[in-house]
N, C-alpha and C positions, 0 to 999 in steps of 0.2 A: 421503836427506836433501835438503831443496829446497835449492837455491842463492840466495845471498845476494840483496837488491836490488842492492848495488854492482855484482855482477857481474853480474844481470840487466840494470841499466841500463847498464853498459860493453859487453858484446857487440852490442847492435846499435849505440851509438855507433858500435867500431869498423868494423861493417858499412858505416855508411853513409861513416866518412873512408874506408874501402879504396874504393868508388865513385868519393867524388870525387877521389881521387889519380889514379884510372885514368883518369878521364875529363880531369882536366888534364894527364895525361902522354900522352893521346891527342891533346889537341890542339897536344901540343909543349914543354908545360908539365912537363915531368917530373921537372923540378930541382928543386923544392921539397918539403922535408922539412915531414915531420907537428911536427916538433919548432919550426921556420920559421912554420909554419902557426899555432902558436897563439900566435905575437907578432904576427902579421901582422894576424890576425880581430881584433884589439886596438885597432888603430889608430884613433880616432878622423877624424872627417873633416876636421877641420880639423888632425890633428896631432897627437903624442902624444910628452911627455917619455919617454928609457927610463927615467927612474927610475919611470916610471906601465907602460912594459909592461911592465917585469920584475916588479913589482909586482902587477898584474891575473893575468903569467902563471906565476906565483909560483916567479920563479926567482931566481937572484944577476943584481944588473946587470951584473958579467961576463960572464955567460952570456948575458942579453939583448942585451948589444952583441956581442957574438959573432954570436948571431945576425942582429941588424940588418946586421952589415959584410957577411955571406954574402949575406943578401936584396939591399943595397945593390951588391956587386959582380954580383950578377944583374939588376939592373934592377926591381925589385920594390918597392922603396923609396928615398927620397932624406932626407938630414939638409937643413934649410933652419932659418935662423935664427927665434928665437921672435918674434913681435913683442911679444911683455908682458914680455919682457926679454933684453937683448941679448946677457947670460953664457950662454944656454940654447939650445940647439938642439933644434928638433923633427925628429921620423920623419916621415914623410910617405907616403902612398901613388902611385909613379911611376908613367908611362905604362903598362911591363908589368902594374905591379901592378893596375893598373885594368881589365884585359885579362881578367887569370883569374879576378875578383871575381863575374863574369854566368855567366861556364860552372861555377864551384863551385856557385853558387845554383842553377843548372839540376839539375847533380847532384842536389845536397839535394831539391828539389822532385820528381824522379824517383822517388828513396828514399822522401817521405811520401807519395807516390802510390800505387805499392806498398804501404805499410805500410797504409793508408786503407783499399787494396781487400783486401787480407788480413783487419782487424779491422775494417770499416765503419767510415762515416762518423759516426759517435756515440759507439765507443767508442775512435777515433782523436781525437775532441775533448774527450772525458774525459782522454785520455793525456796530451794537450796540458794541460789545466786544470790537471790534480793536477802536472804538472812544475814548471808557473807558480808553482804554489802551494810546492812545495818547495823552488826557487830563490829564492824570499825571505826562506826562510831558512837558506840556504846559501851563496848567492852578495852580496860586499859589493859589488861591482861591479855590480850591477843597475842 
């Protein structure tokens, strides 16, 4: 029996977050949970209400400020007031946070390099296209 898409497209996900955990926890980076990680990838650049990450990472906003206070007593994020309104506080991406943003991305880009020369370059752009294409209607956050 073939195996699902779900799970076809899950296993090399998690191929490629075990990468980039190793590689941030090689550069020192090893406090951060995959669980951390996907409030984190959230963040807007200018800032992001949690009621918008818990929301994007489809969790309880207890659970997203859980996780922010973790990220935030690691250095990784900082609360700073909204300026579109005063009751509100944004997340923010802090110095660390900005630290492991270039060595994740290097990960990743290692990973689609590998996969690229595995399936070549055309049908590694098909991989790419047809995801594109099912993210639109899957993901509301595009």
């Amino acid at each position: 029996m073939p195996l699902n898409l779900g799970l076809l497209l899950f296993i090399p996900y998690r191929a490629m977050e075990a990468r980039v955990f190793a590689a941030l926890a090689e550069a020192g980076f090893g406090d951060v949970t995959p669980a951390q990680a996907r409030v984190f990838q959230r963040i807007a650049p200018d800032g992001s209400r949690l009621t918008d990450l818990a929301e994007q990472a489809q969790i309880t906003k207890q659970s997203a400020g859980f996780l922010v206070d973790q990220l935030e007593r690691a250095g990784y994020v900082e609360r700073v007031a909204d300026p579109t309104d005063a009751r509100a506080r944004l997340v923010r991406v802090a110095a660390r946070g900005a630290e492991v943003i270039p060595l994740a991305a290097a990960a990743v880009a290692e990973v689609e390099a590998e996969w690229a020369a595995q399936l070549g370059e055309g049908r590694m752009a098909q991989l790419r296209a047809i995801l594109g294409d099912l993210r639109e209607v899957t993901d509301p956050y595009r």
